[in-house]
MDAnalysis code that builds the backbone (N, CA, C; Angstrom):
import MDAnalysis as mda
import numpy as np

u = mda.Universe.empty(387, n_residues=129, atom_resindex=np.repeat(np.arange(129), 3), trajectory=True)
u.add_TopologyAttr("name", ["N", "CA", "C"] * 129)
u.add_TopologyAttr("resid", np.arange(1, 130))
u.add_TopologyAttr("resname", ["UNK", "UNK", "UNK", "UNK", "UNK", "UNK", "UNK", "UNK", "UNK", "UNK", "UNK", "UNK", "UNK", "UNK", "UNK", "UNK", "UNK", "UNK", "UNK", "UNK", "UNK", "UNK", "UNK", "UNK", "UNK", "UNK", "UNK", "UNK", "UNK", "UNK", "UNK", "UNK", "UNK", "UNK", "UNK", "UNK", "UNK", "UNK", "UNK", "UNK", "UNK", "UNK", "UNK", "UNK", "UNK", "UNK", "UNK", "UNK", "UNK", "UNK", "UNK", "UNK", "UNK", "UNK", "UNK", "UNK", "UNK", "UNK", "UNK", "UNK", "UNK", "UNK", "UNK", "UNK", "UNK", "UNK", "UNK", "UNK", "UNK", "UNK", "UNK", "UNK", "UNK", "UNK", "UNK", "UNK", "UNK", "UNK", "UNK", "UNK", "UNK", "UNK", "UNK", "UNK", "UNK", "UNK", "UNK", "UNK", "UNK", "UNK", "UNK", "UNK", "UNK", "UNK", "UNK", "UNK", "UNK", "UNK", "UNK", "UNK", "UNK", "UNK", "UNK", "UNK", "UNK", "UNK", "UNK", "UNK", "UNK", "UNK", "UNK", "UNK", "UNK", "UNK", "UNK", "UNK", "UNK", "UNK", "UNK", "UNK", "UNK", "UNK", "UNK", "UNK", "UNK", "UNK", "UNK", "UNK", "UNK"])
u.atoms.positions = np.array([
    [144.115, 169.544, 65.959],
    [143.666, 168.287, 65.419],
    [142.818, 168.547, 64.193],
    [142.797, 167.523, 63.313],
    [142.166, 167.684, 62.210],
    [140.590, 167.272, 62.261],
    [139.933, 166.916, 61.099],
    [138.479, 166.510, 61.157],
    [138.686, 165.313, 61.494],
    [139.461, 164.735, 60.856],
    [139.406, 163.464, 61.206],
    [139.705, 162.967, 62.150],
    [140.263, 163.258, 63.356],
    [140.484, 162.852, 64.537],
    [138.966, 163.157, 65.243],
    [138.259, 164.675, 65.002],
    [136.720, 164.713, 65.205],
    [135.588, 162.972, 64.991],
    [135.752, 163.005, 63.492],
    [135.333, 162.018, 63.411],
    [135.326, 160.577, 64.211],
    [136.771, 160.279, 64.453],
    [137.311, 159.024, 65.696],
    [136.867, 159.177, 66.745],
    [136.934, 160.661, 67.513],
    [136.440, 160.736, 68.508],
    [134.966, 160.473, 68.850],
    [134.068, 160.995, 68.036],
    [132.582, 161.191, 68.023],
    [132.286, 162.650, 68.767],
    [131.098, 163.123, 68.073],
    [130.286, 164.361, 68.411],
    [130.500, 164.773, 69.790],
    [129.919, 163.735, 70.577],
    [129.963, 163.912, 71.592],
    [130.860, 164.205, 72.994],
    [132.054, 163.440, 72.216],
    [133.464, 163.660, 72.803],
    [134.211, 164.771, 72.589],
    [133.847, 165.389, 71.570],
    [134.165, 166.826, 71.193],
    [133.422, 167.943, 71.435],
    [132.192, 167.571, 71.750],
    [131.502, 168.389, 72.669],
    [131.724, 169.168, 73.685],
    [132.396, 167.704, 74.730],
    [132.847, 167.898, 76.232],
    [134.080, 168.553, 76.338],
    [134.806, 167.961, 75.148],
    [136.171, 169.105, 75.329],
    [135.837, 170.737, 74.612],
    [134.766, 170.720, 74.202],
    [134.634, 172.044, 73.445],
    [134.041, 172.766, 75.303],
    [132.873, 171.673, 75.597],
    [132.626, 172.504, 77.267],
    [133.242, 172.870, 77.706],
    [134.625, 171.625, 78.030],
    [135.707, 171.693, 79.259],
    [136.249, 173.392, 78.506],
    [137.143, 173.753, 77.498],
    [137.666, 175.190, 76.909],
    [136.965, 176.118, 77.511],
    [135.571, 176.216, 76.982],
    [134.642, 176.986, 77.733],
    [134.795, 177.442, 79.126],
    [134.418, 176.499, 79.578],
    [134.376, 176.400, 81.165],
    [135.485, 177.153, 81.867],
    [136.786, 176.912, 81.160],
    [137.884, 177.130, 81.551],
    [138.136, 178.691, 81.069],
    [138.412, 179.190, 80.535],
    [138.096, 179.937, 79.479],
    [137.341, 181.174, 80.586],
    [136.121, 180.673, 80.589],
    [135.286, 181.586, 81.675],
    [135.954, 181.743, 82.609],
    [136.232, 180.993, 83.604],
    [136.530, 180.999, 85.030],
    [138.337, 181.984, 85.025],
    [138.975, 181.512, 83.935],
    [140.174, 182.578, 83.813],
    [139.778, 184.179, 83.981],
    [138.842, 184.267, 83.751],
    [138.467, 185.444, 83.239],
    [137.431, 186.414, 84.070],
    [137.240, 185.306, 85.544],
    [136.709, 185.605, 86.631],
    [135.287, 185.473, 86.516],
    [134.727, 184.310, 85.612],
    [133.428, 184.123, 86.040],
    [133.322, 182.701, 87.098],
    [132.149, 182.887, 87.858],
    [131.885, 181.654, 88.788],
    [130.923, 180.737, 88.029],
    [131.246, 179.618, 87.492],
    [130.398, 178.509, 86.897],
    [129.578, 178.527, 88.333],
    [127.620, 178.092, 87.892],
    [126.895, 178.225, 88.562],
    [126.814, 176.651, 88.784],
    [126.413, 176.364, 87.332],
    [126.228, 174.800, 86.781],
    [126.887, 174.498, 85.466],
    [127.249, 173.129, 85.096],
    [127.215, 172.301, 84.106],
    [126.071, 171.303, 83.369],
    [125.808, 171.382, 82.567],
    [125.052, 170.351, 81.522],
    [123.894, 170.342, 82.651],
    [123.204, 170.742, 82.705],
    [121.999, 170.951, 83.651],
    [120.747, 170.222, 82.529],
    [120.336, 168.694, 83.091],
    [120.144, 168.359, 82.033],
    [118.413, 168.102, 82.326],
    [117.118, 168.655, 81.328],
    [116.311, 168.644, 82.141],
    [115.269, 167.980, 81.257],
    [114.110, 167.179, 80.827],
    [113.094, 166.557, 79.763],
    [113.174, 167.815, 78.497],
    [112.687, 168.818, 79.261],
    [112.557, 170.397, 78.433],
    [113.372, 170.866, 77.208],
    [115.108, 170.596, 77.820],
    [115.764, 171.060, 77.817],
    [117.448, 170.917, 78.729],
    [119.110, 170.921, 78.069],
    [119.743, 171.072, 78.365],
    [120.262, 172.529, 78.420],
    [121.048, 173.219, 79.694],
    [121.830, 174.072, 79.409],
    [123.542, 173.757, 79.715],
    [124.074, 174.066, 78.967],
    [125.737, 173.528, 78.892],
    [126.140, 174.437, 79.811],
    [126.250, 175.748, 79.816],
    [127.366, 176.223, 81.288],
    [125.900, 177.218, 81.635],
    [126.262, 177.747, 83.157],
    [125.412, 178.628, 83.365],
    [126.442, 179.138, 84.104],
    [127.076, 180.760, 84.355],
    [128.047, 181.182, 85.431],
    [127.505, 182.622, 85.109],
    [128.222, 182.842, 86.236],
    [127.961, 184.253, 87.257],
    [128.921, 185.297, 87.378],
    [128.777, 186.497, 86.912],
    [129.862, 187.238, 87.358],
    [128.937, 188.512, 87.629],
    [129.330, 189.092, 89.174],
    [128.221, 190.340, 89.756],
    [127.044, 190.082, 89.606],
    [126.093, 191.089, 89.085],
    [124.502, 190.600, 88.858],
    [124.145, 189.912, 87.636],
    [125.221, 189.229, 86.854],
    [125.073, 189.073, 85.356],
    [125.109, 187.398, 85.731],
    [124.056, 186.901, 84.736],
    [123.748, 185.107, 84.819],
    [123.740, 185.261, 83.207],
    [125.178, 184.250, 83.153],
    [124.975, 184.016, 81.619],
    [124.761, 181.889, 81.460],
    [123.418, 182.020, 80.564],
    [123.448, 180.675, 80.177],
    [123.854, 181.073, 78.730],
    [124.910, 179.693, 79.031],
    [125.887, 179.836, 77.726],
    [125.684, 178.541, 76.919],
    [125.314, 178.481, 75.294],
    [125.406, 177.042, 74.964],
    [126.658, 177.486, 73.780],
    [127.360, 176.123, 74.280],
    [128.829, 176.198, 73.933],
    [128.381, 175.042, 71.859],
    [129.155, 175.584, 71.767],
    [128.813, 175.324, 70.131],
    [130.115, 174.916, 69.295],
    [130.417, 173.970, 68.384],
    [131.782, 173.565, 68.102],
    [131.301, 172.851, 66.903],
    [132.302, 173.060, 65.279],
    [132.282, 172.760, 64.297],
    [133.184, 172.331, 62.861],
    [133.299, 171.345, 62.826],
    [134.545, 170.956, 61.696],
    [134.797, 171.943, 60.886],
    [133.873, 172.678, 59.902],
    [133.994, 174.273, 59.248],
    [132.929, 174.955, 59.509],
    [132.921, 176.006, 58.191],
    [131.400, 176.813, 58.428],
    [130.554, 176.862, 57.475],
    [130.505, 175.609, 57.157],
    [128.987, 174.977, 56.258],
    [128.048, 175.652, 56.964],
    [127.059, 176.210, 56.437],
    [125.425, 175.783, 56.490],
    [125.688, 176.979, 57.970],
    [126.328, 177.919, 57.410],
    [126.435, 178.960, 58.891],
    [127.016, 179.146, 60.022],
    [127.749, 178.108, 59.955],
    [128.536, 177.647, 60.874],
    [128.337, 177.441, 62.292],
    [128.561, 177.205, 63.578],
    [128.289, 176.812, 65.093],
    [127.426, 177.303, 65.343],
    [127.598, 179.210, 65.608],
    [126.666, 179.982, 66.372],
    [125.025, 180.060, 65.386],
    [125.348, 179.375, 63.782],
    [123.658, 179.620, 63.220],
    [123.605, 178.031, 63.740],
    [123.679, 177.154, 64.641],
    [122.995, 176.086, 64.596],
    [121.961, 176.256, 65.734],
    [122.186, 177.368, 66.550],
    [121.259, 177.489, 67.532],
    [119.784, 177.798, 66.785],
    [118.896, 176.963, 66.341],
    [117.864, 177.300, 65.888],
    [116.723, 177.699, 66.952],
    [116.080, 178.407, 66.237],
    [114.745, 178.573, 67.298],
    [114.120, 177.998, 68.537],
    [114.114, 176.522, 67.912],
    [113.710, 174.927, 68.618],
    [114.750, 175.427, 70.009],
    [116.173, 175.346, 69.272],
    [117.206, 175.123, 70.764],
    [116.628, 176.027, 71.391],
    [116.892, 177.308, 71.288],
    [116.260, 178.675, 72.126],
    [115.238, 178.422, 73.123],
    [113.857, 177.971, 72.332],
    [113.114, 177.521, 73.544],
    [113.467, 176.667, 74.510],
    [114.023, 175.110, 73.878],
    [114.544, 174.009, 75.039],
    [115.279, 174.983, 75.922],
    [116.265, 175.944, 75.357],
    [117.347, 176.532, 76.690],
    [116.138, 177.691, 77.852],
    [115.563, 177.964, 77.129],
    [114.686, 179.017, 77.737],
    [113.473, 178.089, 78.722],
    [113.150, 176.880, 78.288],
    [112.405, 176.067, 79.356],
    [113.387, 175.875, 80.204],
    [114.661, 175.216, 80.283],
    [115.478, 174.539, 80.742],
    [115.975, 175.493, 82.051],
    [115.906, 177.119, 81.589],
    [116.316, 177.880, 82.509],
    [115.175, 178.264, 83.523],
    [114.147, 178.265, 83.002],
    [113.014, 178.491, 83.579],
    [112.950, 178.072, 84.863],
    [113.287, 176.622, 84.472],
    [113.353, 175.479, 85.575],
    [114.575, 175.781, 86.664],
    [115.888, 175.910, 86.185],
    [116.896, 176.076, 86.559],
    [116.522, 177.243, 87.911],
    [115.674, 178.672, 87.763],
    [115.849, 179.328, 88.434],
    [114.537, 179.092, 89.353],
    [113.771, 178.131, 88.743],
    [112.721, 177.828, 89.955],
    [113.554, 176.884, 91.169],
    [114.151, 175.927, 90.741],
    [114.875, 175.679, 91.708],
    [116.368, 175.747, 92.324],
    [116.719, 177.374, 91.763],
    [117.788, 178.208, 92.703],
    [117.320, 179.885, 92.706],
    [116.510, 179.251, 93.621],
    [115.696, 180.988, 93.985],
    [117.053, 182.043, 94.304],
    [118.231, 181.601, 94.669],
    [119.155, 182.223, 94.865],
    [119.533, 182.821, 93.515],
    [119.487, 182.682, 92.286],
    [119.491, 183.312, 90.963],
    [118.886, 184.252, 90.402],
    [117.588, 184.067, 91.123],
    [116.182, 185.101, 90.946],
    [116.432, 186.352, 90.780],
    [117.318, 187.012, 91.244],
    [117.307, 188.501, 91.448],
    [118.456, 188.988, 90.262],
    [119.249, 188.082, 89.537],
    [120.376, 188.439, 89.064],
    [119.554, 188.509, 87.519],
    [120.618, 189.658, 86.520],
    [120.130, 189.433, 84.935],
    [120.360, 188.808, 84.257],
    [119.572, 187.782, 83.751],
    [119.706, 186.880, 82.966],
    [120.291, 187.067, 81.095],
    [120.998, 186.721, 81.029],
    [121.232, 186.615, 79.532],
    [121.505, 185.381, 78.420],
    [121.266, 185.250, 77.711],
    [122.134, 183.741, 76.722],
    [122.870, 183.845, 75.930],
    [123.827, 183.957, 75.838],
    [125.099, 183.242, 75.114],
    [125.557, 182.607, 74.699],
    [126.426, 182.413, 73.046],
    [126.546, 181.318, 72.786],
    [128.169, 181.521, 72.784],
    [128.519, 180.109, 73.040],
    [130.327, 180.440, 72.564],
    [130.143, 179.175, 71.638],
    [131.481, 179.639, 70.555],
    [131.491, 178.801, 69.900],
    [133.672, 178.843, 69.688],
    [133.145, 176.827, 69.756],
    [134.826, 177.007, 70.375],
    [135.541, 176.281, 69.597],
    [136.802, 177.248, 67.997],
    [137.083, 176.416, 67.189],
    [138.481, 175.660, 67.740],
    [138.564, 174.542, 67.036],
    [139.360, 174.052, 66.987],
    [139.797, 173.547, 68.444],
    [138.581, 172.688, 68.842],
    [138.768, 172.747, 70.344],
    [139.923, 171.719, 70.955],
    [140.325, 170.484, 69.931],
    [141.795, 169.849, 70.316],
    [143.087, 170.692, 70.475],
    [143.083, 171.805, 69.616],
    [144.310, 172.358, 69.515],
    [145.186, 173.067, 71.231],
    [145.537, 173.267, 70.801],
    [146.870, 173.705, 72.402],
    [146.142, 174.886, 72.582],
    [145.980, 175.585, 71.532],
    [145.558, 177.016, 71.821],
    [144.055, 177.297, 71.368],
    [143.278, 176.199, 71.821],
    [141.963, 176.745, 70.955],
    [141.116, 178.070, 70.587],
    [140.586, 178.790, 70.007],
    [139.932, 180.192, 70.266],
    [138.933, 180.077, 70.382],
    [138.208, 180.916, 71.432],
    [136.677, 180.839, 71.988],
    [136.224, 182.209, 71.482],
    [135.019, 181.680, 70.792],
    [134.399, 183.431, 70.101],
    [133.258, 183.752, 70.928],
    [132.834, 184.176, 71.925],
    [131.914, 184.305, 72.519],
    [130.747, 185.562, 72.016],
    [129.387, 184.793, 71.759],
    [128.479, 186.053, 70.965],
    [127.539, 186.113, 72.558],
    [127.411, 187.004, 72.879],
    [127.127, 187.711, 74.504],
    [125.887, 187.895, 73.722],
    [124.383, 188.055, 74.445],
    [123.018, 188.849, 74.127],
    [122.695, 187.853, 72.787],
    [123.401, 186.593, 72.628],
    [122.814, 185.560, 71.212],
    [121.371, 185.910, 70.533],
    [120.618, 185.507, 72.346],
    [119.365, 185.659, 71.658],
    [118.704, 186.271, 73.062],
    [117.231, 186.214, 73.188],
    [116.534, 186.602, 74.201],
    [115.736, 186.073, 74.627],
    [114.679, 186.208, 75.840],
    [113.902, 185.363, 76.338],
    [112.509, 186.198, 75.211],
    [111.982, 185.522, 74.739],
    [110.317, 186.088, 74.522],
    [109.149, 185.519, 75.087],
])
């Protein structure tokens, strides 16, 4: 699909199908989605899944081109913290997570109408400080 079908749709609708790829995407590939859109005052996190001792919160990222840095530079600082409160929270209430390594990730998923979309996944994005 083109931009302009982006546009018709709205941000937000292209969002969810950029999640849904994601989501899917992962789980082919043998990860266990923990959660979705975990949505908290702090902070949202878009996927959180599991594979062995590895917890990846992933914020899924999607963009008409690559103006201004394209998907994976929109994660600014600001987001980082919201995701880093957001998880905070997340593992206070699933003590069952506690013990596993945490990481953040961003995927960024072009062309997410298309049949065959491609998911670029940047693993270790950023870190907790």
């Amino acid at each position: 699909m083109d931009s302009r079908m982006d546009s018709r749709m709205g941000r937000r609708d292209v969002g969810r199908i950029a999640e849904q790829v994601a989501a899917s995407w992962l789980t082919e590939r043998g990860w266990r989605l923990v959660t979705r859109n975990f949505n908290r005052r702090v902070g949202e996190l878009d996927i959180v899944a599991q594979q062995g001792r590895v917890l990846a919160v992933i914020e899924v990222r999607t963009r008409a081109n690559d103006e201004y840095g394209g998907a994976a530079a929109s994660v600014t600082a600001r987001k980082q913290r919201r995701v880093l409160r957001a998880t905070e929270q997340l593992l206070q209430q699933r003590r069952d997570l506690c013990g596993l390594l945490v990481r953040f990730d961003v995927m960024v998923v072009h062309e997410p109408h298309a049949s065959q979309p491609r998911v670029e996944w940047i693993q270790h994005a950023f870190e907790a400080r």
